[in-house]
C-alpha positions in Angstrom: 0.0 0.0 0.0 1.3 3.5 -1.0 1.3 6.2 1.1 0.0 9.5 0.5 0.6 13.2 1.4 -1.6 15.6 2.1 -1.9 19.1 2.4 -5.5 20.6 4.1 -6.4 23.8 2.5 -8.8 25.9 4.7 -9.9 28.5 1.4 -9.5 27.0 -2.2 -8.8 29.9 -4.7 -11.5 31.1 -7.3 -8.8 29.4 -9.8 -6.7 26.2 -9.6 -4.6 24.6 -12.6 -4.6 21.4 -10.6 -7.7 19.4 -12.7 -7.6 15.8 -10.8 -9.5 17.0 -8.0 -12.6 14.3 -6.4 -15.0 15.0 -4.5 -15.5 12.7 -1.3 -16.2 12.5 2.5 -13.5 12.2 5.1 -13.9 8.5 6.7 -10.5 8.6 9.0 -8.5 11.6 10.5 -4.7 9.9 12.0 -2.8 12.9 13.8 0.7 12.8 15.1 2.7 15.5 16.2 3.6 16.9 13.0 1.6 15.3 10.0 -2.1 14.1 9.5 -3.3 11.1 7.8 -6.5 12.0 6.0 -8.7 9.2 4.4 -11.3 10.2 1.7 -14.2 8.0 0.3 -14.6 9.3 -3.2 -17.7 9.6 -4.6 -19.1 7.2 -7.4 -18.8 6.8 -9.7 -16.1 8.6 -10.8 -14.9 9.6 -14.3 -11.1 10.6 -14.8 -9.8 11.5 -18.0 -6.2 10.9 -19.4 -3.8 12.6 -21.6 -1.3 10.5 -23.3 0.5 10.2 -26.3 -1.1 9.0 -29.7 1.6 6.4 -30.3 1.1 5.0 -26.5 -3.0 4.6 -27.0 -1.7 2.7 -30.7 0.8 0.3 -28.5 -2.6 -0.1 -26.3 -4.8 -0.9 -28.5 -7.3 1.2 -26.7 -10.8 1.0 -27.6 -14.3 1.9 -26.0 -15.4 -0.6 -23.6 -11.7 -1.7 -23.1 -11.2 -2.2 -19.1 -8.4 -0.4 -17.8 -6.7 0.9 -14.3 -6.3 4.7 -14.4 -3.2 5.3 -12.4 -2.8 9.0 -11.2 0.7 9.8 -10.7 1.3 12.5 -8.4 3.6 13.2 -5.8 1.3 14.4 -3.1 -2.4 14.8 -2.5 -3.9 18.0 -0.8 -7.0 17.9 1.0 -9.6 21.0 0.4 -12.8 22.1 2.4 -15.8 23.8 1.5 
């Protein structure tokens, strides 16, 4: 299991570039002294959308219906309130 961090915002701007934002309910808050473990239950479904090159969708063979894991690669996941 991989761990994540996270960052809490308390305002979110009126404009973010960050697009892979989902929408869930915190199910488990971990403190220690100096970081936070925050679990979300995102929503479903769920629709993500991927940008990648022509030539890797041809070596995939990609097609509607196909099932595939979406894999978000990021190196830190921020946390923002309402």
């Amino acid at each position: 299991m991989q761990k994540w961090t996270a960052q809490v915002l308390t305002k979110m701007p009126s404009k973010i570039s960050a697009r892979n934002q989902l929408k869930g309910k915190v199910t488990k808050v971990t403190k220690d002294a100096v970081m936070t473990s925050v679990e979300v239950e995102i929503m479903t479904p769920v629709r993500v959308t991927s940008v990648i090159t022509s030539s890797a969708a041809d070596e995939l063979t990609l097609k509607v219906g196909d099932n595939v894991s979406a894999i978000i690669k990021a190196t830190e996941v921020m946390i923002g309130k309402e």
